[in-house]
GUZA-335973 format. One line per field, with one value per residue (C-alpha): residue number from 0; residue in one letter; x, y, z. Coordinates in Angstrom, 1 decimal. Layout:
<rs>
nr = NUM_...
rest = A_...
px = X_...
py = Y_...
pz = Z_...
</rs>
This chain:
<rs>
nr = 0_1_2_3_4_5_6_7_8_9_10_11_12_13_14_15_16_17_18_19_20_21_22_23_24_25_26_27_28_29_30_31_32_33_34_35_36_37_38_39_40_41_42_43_44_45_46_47_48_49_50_51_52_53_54_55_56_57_58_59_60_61_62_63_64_65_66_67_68_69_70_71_72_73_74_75_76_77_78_79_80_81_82_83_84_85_86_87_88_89_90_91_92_93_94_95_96_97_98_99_100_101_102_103_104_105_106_107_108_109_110_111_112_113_114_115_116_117_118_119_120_121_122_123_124_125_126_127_128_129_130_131_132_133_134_135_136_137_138_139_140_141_142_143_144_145_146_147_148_149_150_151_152_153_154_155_156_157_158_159_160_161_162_163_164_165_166_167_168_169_170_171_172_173_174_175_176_177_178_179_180_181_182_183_184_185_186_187_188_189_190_191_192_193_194_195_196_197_198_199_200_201_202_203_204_205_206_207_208_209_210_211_212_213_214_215_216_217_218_219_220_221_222_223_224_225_226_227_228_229_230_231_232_233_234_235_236_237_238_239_240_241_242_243_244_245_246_247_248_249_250_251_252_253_254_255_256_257_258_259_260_261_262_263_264_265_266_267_268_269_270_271_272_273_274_275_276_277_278_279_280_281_282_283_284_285_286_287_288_289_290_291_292_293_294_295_296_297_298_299_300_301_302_303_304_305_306_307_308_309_310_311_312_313_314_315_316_317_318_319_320_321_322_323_324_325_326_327_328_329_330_331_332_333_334_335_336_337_338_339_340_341_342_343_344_345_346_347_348_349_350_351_352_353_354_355_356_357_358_359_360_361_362_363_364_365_366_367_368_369_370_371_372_373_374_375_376_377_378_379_380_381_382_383_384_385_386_387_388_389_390_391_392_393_394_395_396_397_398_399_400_401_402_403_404_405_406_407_408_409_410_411_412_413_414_415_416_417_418_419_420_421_422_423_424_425_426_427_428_429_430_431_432_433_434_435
rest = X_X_X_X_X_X_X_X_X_X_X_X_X_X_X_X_X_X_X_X_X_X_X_X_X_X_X_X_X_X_X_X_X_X_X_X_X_X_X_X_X_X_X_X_X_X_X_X_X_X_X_X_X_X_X_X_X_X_X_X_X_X_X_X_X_X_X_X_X_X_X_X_X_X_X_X_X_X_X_X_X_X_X_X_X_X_X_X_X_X_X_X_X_X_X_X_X_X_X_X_X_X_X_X_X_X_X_X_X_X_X_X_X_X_X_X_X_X_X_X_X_X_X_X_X_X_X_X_X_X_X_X_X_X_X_X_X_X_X_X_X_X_X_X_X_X_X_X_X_X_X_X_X_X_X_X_X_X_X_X_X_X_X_X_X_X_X_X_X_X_X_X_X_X_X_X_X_X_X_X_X_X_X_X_X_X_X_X_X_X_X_X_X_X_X_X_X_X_X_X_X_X_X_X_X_X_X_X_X_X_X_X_X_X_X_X_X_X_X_X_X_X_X_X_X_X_X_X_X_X_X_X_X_X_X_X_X_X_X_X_X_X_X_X_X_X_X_X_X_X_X_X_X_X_X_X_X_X_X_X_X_X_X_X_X_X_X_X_X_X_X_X_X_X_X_X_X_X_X_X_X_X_X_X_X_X_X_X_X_X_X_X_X_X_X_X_X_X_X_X_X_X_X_X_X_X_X_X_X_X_X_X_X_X_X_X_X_X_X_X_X_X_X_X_X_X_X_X_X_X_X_X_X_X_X_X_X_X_X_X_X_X_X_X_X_X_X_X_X_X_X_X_X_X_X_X_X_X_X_X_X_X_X_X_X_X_X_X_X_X_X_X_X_X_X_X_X_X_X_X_X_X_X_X_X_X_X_X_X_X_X_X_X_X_X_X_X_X_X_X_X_X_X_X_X_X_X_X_X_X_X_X_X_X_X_X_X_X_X_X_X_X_X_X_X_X_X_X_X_X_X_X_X_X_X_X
px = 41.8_43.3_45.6_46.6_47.8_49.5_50.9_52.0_54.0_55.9_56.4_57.4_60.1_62.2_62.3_63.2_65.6_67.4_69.5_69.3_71.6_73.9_74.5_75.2_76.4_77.9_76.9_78.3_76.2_72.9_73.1_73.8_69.9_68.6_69.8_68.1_64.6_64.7_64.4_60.5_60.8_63.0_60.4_57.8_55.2_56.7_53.1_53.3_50.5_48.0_46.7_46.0_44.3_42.4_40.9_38.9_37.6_36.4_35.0_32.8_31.5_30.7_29.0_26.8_26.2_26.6_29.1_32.6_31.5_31.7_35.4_36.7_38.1_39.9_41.2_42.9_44.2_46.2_47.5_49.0_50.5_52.2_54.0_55.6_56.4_58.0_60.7_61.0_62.1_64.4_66.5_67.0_67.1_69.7_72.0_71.3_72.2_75.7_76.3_75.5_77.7_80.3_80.6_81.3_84.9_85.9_82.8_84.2_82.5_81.2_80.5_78.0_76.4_75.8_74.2_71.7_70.5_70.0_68.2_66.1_65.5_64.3_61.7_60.5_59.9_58.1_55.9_54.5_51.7_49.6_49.3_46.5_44.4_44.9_44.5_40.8_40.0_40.6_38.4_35.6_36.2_37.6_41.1_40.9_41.5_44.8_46.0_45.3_47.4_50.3_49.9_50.8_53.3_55.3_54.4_56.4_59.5_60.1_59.6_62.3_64.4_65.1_66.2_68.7_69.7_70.6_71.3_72.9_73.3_74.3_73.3_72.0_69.3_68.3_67.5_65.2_63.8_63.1_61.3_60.3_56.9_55.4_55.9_54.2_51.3_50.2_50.1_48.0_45.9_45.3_44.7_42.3_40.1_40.6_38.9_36.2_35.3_36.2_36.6_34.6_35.7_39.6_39.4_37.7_39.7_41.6_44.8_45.5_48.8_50.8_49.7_46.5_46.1_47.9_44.8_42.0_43.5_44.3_41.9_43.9_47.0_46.2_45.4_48.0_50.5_50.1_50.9_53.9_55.5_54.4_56.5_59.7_58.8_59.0_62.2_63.9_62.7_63.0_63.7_67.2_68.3_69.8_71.6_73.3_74.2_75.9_77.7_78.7_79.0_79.3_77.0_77.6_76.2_73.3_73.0_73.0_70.1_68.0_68.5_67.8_64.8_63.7_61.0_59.7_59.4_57.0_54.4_52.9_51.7_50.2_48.3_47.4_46.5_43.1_44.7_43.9_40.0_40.4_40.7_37.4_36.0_37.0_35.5_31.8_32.0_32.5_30.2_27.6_28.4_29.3_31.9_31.6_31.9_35.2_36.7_35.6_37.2_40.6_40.9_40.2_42.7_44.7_44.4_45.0_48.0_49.2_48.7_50.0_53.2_54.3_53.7_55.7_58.2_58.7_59.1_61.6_63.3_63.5_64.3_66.4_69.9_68.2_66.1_69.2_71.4_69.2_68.4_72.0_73.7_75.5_77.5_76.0_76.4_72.8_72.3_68.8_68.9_68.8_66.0_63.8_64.6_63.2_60.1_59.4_59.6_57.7_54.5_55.0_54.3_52.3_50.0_50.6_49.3_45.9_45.2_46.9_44.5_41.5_43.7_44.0_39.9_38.4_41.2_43.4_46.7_47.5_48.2_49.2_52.0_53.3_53.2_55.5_57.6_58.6_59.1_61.5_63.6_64.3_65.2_68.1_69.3_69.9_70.3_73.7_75.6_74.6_75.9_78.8_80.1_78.4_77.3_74.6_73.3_72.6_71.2_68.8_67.8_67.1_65.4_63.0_62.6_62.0_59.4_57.5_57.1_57.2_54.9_53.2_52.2_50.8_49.3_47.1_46.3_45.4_43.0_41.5_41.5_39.1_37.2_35.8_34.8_32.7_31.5_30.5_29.1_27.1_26.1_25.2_23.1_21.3_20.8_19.5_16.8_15.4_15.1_13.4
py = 79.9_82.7_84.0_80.6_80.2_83.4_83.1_79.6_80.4_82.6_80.3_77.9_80.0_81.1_78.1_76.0_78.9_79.8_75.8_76.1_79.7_79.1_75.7_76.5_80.6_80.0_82.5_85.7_85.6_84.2_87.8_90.1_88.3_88.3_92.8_92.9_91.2_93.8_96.9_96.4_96.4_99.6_101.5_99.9_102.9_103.8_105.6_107.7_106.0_107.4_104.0_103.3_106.4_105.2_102.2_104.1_106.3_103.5_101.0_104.6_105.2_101.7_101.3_104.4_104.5_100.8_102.5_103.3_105.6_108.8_108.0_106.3_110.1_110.5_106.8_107.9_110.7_109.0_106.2_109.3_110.2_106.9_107.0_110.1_108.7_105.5_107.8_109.9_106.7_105.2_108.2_108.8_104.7_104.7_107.6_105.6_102.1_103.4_105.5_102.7_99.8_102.2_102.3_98.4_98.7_95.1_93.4_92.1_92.1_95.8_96.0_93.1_93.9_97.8_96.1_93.7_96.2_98.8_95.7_95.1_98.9_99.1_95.7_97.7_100.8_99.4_97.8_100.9_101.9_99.0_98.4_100.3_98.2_95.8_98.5_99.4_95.5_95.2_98.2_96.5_93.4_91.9_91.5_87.8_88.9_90.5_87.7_85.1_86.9_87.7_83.7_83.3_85.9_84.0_80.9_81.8_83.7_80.3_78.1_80.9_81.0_77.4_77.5_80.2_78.1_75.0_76.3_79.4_80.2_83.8_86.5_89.4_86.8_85.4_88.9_89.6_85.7_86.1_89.8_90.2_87.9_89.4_92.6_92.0_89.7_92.8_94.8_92.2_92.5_96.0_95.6_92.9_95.2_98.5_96.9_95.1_97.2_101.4_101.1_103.8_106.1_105.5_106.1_109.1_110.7_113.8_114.2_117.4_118.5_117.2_120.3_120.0_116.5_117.0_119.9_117.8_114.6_116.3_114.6_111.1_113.0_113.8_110.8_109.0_111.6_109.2_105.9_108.3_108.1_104.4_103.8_105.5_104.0_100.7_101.6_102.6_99.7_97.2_97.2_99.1_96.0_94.2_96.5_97.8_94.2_94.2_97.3_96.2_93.0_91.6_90.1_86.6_88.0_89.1_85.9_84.0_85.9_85.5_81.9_81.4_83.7_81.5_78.9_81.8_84.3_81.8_81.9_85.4_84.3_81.2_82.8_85.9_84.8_86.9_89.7_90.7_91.0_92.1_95.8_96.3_93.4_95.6_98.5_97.4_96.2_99.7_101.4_99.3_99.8_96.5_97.2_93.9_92.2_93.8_93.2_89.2_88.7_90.8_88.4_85.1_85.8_86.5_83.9_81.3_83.1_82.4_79.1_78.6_80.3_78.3_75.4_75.8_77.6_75.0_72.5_74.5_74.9_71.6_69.9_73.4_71.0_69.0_71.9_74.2_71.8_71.8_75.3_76.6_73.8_73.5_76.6_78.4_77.2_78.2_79.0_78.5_81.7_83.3_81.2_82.1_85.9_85.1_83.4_86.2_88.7_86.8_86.4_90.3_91.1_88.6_90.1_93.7_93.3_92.7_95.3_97.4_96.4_97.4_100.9_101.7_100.9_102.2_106.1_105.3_105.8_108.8_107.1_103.6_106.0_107.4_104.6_102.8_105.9_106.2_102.6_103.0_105.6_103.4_100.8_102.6_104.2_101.2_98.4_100.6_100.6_96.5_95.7_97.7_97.3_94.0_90.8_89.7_87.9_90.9_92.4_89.6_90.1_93.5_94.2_91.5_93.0_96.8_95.8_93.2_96.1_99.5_98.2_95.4_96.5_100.2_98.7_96.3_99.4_101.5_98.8_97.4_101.3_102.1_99.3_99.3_102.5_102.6_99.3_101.4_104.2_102.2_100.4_103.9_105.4_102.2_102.9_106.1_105.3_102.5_105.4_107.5
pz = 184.1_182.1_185.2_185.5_182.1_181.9_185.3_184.9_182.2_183.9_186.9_184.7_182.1_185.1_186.9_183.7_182.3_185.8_185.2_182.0_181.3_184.3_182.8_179.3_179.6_183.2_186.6_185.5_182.3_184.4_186.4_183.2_181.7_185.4_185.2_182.1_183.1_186.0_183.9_184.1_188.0_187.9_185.7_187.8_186.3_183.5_182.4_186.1_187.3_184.4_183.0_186.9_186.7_183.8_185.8_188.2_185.6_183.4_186.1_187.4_184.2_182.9_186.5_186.0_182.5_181.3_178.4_178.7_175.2_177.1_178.1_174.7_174.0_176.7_176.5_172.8_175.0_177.2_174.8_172.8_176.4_176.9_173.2_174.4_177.7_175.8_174.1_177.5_179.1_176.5_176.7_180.0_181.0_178.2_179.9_183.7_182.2_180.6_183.7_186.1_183.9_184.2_188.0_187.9_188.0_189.1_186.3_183.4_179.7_180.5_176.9_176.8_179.7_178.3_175.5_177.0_179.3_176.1_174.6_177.4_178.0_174.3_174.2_177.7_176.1_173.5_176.2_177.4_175.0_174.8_178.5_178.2_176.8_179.7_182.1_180.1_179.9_183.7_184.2_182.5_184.7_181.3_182.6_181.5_178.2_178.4_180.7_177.9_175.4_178.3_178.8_174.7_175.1_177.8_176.1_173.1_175.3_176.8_173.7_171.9_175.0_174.5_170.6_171.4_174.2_172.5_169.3_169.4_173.0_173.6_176.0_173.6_171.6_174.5_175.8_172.7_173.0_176.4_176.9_173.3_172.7_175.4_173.8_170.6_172.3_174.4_170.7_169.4_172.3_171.7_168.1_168.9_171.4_169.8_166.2_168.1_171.1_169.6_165.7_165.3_167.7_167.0_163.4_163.7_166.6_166.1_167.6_170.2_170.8_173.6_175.7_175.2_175.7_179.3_180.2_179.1_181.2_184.2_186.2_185.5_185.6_189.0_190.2_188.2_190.6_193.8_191.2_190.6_194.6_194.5_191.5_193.2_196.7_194.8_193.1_196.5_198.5_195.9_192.5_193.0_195.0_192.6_191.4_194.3_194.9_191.6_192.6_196.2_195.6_191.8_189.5_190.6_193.9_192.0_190.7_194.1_195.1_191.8_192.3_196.1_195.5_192.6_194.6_196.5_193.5_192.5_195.6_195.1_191.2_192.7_195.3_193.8_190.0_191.5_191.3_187.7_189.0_192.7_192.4_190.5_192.7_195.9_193.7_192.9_196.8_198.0_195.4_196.5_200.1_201.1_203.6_206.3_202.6_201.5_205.1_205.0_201.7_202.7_205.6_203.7_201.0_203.8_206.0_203.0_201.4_204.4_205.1_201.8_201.9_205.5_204.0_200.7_202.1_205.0_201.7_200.2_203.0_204.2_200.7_199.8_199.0_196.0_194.8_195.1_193.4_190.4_190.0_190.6_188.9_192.5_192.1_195.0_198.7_200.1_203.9_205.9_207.5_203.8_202.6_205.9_205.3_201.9_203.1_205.4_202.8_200.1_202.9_203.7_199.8_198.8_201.9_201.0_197.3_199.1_200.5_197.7_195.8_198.4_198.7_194.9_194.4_197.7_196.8_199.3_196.9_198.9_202.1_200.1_198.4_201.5_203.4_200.8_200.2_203.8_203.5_200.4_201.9_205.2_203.0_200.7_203.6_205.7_202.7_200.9_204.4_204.7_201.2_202.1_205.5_205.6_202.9_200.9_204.4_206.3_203.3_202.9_206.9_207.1_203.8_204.8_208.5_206.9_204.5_207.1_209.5_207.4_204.2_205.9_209.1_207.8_204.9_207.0_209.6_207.0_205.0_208.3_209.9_206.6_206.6_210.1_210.3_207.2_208.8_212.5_210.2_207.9_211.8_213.3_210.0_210.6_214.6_213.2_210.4_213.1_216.0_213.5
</rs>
């Protein structure tokens, strides 16, 4: 019930905010607030995968010991680690944003764009230390916790998003209305478990120097590394999208594909609001050596994911002029072949964050990172010469076509690959024992 609360929200805010903005700040403005929501997707692990890191480390000592009181040390650790990380990334974001607004020669209002980004960049930044707590929570198969207050978060964006719309409607506040809340709900969050679950233990903590701290975590910073290619394979073969279409093509470009992506954006939150309690699921399955498990529930989330993303997506497609019409205040002239290009893509991730999940609990991040890596550098290398000797339609095809068959495909070999042959060896130790 908590996903769906938090995740509703957020289905909800951009599918009532997406008419709203082009409608009262017009398409050009719609893709400067669509850049600066992105930021989070562009610093897709801003912490270099340590809080991930954190997560195995919690869920194997509160599995062992029934006490995460060993590891609240090392938890005080790494939040220190992410309040260094959160200046690291403001300042260089900051020099990337003015570097990258200044290539867009032929974009108007440079100025105000350079601003919301900096905004956004800044609310982001401030984001980074208390997703620790969530990460800790989900490790203790408490996720649902962090999800309520990320549900009052959005809750309040949307509910501020609409004052600044119809009073005082301007880019820069709606930037702060939008990305802000959830901001200060994940604080409060922290706040909330750090007094009731380690008041003790944080109040009497001593602070190590920043070198110090990095020796006695190097076991998460390790681990975190792999979290670290995952974060730039993401960037490569997704998150920079957008903003190569602004640079090829123009923000209003940008802003066609925000909004024809809209519907679909919406289908991985629907289907996946498990995936806040997968990972340790998928963890306590393999600790306990329940392999043919693990493999029955991959292929049942599988199986209806995809049943449910034919059959939405054929809806959206088929009704796509009313539901177009609303969404893009009938600016944009949407064609069928973009909308299926979509749909194939949306099935592809939606798939892949399955078994990334099984990957990332059972230590497969190694071969999850280089699989998406590899992925990520087909992608920019292939995607900049579409954009730029082609359009925004064969963009749309052959980013969908490189991530069905270079994240998909390996991502499903490598989960299934693992699977079965702890299956056949658990099967064989079995044989074994009986012979004996």
């Amino acid at each position: 019930m908590a996903s769906i609360f938090a995740r509703g929200f957020a289905i909800v805010t951009t599918l009532v905010l997406t008419p709203l903005i082009i409608h009262t700040l017009g398409v050009t403005h719609y893709g400067f607030w669509f850049l600066a929501t992105l930021i989070s997707t562009v610093i897709a692990f801003p912490d270099f995968g340590i809080s991930n890191g954190v997560i195995n480390k919690i869920a194997d000592l509160n599995r062992t010991t029934g006490s995460i009181l060993k590891g609240i040390t090392s938890i005080l650790e790494v939040s220190y680690l992410l309040r260094v990380l959160a200046i690291f990334w403001f300042l260089l974001g900051s020099l990337m944003i003015f570097l990258y607004v200044r290539t867009l020669n032929h974009a108007t209002q440079q100025d105000e764009l350079l601003q919301t980004l900096l905004l956004s960049l800044g609310i982001f930044c401030l984001g980074i230390p208390p997703t620790l707590w969530s990460r800790v929570q989900l490790a203790l198969e408490r996720g649902h916790e962090s999800v309520i207050w990320e549900g009052v978060g959005k809750a309040a964006a949307l509910f501020l998003s609409l004052i600044v719309l119809f009073i005082h409607p301007e880019i820069r506040w709606l930037t702060v209305a939008t990305l802000l809340p959830p901001v200060v709900a994940a604080y409060c969050n922290g706040i909330f478990f750090t007094r009731r679950d380690m008041k003790n233990a944080y109040l009497s903590h001593k602070r190590k120097s920043l070198k110090e701290t990095v020796v006695a975590n190097l076991d998460i910073l390790r681990t975190g590394g792999y979290f670290t290619v995952i974060q730039v394979a993401y960037i490569l073969g997704f998150a920079l999208d957008p903003f190569l279409i602004g640079r090829f093509g123009g923000v209003d470009q940008v802003s066609y594909v925000s909004v024809i992506r809209r519907p679909f954006d919406a289908f991985p939150l629907v289907i996946t609001l498990f995936s806040t309690s997968l990972w340790p699921v998928f963890g306590r399955l393999q600790a306990n050596s329940q392999f043919v498990q693990s493999r029955r529930l991959i292929i049942s989330l599988c199986m209806w994911s995809a049943a449910l993303i034919v059959i939405l997506g054929g809806i959206v497609i088929v009704f796509q002029k009313p539901i177009y019409d609303l969404l893009g205040q009938s600016r944009f002239s949407v064609q069928s072949a973009d909308l299926f290009w979509i749909l194939l893509r949306t099935f592809a991730v939606t798939i892949t964050i399955v078994q990334n999940n099984y990957m990332s609990a059972v230590n497969l991040v190694k071969r999850q990172a280089l699989t998406q890596l590899t992925s990520g550098l087909i992608s920019i290398v292939v995607v900049i010469p579409a954009l730029y000797f082609g359009n925004i339609h064969v963009y749309l095809l052959v980013s969908s076509l490189i991530y069905f068959f270079f994240t998909l495909i390996p991502s499903l070999l490598i989960s299934f690959g693992d699977i079965n042959s702890k299956i056949k060896s658990s099967l064989e130790s079995v044989v074994w024992y009986s012979d004996k």
